[in-house]
C-alpha positions in Angstrom: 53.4 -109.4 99.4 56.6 -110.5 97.5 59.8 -109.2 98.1 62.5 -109.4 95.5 64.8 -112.6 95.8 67.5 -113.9 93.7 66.4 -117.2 91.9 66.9 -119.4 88.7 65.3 -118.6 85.6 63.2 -121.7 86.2 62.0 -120.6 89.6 61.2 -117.7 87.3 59.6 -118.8 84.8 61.9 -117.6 81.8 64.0 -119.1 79.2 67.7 -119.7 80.0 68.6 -119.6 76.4 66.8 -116.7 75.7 67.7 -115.3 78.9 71.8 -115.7 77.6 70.7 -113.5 74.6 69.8 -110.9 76.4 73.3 -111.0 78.2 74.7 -111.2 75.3 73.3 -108.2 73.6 74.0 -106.1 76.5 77.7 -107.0 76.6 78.0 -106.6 72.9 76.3 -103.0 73.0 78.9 -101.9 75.7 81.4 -103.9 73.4 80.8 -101.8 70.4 80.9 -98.1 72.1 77.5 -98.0 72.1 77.3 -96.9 75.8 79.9 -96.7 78.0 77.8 -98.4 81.3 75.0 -100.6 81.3 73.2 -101.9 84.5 70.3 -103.7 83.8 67.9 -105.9 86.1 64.3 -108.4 85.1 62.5 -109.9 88.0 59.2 -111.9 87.6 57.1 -113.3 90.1 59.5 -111.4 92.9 62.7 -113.6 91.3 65.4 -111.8 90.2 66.7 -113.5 86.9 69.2 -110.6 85.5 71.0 -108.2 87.2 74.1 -107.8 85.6 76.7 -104.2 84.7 79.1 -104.0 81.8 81.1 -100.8 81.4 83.2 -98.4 83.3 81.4 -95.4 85.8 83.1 -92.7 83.5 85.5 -91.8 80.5 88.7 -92.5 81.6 90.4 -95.6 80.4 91.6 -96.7 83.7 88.1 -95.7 85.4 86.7 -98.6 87.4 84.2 -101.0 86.3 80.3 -100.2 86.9 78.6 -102.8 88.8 75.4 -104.4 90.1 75.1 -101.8 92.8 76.6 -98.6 90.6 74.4 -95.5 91.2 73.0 -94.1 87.8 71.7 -90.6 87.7 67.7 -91.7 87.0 66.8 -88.4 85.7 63.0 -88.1 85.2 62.1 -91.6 87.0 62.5 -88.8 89.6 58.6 -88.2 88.6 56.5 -91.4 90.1 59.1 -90.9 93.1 57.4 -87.3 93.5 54.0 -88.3 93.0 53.9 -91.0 95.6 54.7 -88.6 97.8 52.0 -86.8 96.7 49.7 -89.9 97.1 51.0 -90.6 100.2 49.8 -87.0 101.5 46.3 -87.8 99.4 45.9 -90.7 101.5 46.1 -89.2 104.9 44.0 -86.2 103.7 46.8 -83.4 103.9 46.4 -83.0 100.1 43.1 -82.8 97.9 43.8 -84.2 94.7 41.2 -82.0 92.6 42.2 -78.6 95.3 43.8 -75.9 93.5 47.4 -75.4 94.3 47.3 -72.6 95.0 45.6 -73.6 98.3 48.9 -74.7 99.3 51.1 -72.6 97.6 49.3 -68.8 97.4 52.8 -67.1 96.2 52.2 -69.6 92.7 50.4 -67.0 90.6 50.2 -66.1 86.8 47.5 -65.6 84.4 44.9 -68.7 84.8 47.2 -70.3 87.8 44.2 -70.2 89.8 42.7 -73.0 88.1 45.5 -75.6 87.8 44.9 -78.5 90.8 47.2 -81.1 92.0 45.8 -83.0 89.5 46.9 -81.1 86.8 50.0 -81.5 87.6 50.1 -85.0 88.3 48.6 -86.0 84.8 51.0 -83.3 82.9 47.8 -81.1 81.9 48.4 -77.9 84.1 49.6 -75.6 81.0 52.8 -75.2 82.4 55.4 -74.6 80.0 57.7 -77.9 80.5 60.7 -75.8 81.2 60.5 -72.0 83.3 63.4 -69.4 83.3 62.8 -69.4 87.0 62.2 -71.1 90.3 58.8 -73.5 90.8 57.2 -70.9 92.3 57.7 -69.1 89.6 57.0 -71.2 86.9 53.1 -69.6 86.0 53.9 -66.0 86.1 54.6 -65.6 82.0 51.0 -67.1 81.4 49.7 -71.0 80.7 50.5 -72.1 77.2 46.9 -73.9 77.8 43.8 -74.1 80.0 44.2 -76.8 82.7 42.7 -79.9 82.0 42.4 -79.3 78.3 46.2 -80.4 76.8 47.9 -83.1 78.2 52.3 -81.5 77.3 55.1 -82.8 79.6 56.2 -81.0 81.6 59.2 -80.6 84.3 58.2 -77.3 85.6 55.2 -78.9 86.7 56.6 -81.6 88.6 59.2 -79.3 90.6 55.8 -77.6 91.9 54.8 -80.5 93.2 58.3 -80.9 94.9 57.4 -77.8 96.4 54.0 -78.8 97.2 55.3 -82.0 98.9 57.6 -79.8 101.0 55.1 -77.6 101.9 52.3 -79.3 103.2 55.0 -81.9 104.7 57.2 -79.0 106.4 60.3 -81.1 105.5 62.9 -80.9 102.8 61.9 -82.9 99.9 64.5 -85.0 100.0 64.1 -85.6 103.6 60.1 -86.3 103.4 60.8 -88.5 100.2 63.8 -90.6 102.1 61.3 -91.1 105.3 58.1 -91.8 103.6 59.2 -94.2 100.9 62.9 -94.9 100.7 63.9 -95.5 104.4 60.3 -98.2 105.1 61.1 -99.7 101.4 64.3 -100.5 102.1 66.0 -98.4 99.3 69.5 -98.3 100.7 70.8 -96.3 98.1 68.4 -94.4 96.9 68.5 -90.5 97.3 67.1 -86.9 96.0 70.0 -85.2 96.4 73.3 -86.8 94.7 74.9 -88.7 97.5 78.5 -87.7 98.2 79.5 -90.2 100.0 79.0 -93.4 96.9 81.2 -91.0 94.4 83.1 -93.8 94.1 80.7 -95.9 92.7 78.5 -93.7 90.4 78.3 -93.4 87.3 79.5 -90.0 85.3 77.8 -88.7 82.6 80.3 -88.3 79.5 81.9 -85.2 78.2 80.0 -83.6 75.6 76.7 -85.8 76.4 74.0 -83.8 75.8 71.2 -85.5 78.0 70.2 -84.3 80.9 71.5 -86.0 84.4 70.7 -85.0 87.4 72.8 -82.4 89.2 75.8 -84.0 90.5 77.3 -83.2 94.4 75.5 -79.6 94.3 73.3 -80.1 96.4 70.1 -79.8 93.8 66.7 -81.6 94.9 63.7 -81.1 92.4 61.0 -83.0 91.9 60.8 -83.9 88.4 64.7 -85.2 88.0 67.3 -85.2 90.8 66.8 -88.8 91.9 69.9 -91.4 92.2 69.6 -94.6 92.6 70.7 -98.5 92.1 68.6 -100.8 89.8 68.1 -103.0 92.8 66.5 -99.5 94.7 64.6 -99.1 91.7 63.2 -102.6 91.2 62.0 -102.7 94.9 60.0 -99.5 94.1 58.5 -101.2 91.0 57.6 -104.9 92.8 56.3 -102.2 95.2 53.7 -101.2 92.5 53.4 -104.4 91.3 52.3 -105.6 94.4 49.8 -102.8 94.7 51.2 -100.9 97.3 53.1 -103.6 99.3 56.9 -104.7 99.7 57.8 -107.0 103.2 55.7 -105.7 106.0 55.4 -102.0 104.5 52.3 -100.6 102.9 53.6 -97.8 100.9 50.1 -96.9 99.5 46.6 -98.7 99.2 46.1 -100.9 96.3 43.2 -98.4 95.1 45.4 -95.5 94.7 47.9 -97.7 92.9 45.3 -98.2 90.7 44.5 -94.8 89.6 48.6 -94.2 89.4 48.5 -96.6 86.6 45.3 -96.0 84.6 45.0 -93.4 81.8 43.8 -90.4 83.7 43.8 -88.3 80.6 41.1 -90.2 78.2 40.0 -87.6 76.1 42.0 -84.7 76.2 44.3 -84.4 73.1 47.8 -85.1 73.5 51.0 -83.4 72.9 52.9 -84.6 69.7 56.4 -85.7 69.6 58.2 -85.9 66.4 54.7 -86.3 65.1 53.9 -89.1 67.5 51.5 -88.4 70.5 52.6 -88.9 74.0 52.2 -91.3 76.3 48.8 -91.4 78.3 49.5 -90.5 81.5 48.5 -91.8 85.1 49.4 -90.1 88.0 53.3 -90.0 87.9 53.6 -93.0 85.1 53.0 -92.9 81.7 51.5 -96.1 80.0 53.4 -98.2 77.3 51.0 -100.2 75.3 51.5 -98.8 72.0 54.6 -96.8 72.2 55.2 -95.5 68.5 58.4 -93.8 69.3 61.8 -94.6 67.8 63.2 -97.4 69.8 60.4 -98.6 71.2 59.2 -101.9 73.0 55.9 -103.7 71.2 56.2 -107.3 73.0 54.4 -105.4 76.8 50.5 -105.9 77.7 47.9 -103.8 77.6 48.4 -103.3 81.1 52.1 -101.9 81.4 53.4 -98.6 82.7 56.7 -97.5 83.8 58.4 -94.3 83.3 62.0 -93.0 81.2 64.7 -90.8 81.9 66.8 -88.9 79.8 70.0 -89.8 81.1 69.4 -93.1 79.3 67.0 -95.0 82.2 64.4 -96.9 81.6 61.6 -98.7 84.3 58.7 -100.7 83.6 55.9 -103.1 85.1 54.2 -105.4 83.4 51.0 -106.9 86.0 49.7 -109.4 83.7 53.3 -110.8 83.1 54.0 -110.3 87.1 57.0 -108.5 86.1 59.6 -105.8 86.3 62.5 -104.5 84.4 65.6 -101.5 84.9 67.3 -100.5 81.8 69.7 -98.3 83.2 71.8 -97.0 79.4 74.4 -94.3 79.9 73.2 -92.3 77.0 75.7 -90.4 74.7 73.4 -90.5 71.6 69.4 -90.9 70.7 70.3 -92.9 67.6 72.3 -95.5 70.0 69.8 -96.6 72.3 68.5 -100.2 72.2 65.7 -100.1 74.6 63.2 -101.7 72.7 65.5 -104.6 71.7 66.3 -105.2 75.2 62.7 -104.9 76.4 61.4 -107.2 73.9 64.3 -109.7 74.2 62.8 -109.9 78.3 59.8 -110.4 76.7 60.4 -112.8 74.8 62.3 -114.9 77.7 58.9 -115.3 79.2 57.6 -119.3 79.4 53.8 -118.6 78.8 
């Protein structure tokens, strides 16, 4: 099973020159106040060809450089984190994926609640609004905007259930379960739930008057759908995990045959939520797939089979099996209209020596 390794873009299999371009876009975005961090990193076939920072970690003119390791506030990436821990209870039979939750969780009641299974959640089809006024637990009690199974709408409040779910059936913290089951065997040095105090010095800060959500920062906060920090190196080694199906060194995270559901469209079918008159994503189980994104800003050079997952803070993961790779886009967002992710996508893309 490959484990990420720094390399030459000819060990790679990408174009140098187009390679510099990309470099070179990225430094010229940051250049023109179009971000005021950027961390990105590529790897294919387990080499790491980019993996480069331009910026400062927050708004003040003498504030230090962001770097290779900086540790970006990943937002809603939070969500495949959640549902391998999910999987990961699947697999040894803790957790039925098609059980109602509230099995696990009997306080979670509302009108219809009794029909939304882990499954519902996982695929963004419970009915749960995407935001609550309230706690997880609380999230059902004014009413499902639809029957389970029959809308596929994003949302958040459905994901901190799961956090609760996983905490549950785990009897550990999340953050805890989530830093012993995948984080700590993955090798994810600097990955965490809950922001980590201690590497202040070298995270990013969102920018006044940003209105994106980050996750909270130093509070203590741990929620399933969007408290996780992390480095693009952390993040990549979760991605070659996938991309590996279920692998990375001597660990097996998951079996390749739950990977596979993960990343196939579990929602063929049921209509789809519309945003800005576009429809969402298909979903798997904690990813979303990309072939065919229509929204502003979008990729159009990945395959068929690619799937990754966004944040709002400005991040961005993807894997691409039938190019055997992975790419981190990590974008301190300040404004939707600056946000280049398709032209950095599609520049990797285009790097690639068929």
């Amino acid at each position: 099973m490959n484990m990420l390794q720094n390399g030459t873009v000819r060990d790679a299999g990408v174009s140098a020159v187009h390679v510099d371009r990309v470099r070179a876009a990225c430094a010229d975005w940051v250049k023109k106040a179009m971000t005021p961090a950027l961390i990105v990193l590529a790897a294919r076939h387990g080499v790491i060809f980019l993996h480069e920072a331009w910026g400062r970690l927050g708004p003040e003119k003498d504030s230090p450089p962001a770097g290779s390791d900086t540790i970006f506030g990943l937002a809603s990436i939070s969500k495949p984190v959640t549902a391998t821990a999910v999987m990961t209870l699947v697999e040894t039979n803790q957790i039925g994926l098609h059980s109602p939750i509230q099995v696990f969780l009997p306080e979670f009641h509302g009108p219809g609640c009794e029909e939304i299974t882990v499954w519902h959640l996982l695929t963004h089809t419970s009915g749960l609004p995407n935001r609550s006024g309230g706690g997880p637990l609380e999230a059902g009690q004014a009413g499902l905007e639809h029957k389970p199974g029959t809308w596929m709408a994003y949302s958040n409040a459905g994901y901190d259930l799961l956090g609760e779910l996983v905490q549950r059936v785990s009897d550990s913290p999340l953050d805890a379960y989530i830093r012993r089951s995948i984080f700590e065997p993955l090798g994810m040095k600097d990955s965490t739930m809950i922001h980590a105090r201690g590497a202040v010095e070298r995270t990013i800060r969102r920018m006044p008057g940003t209105a994106f959500d980050w996750p909270v920062e130093m509070e203590g906060t741990c929620c399933g759908s969007s408290s996780l920090w992390g480095t693009a190196l952390d993040l990549a080694i979760f991605l070659q995990t996938f991309l590996n199906q279920g692998g990375y060194g001597k660990t097996r995270l998951l079996r390749p045959e739950t990977v596979t559901a993960m990343t196939q469209n579990q929602v063929k079918g049921i209509p789809r939520e519309l945003v800005n008159g576009v429809p969402n994503q298909p979903r798997g189980l904690g990813w979303f797939l990309l072939e065919g994104m229509r929204f502003p800003n979008s990729p159009t050079l990945l395959s068929k089979l690619s799937y990754g997952h966004a944040g709002a803070s400005g991040a961005f993961a993807w894997v691409d099996p039938a190019c055997d790779l992975i790419g981190v886009f990590l974008f301190a967002k300040t404004h939707p209209d600056s946000y280049p992710l398709g032209r950095f996508v599609d520049s990797v893309m285009r790097s690639i020596l068929r």
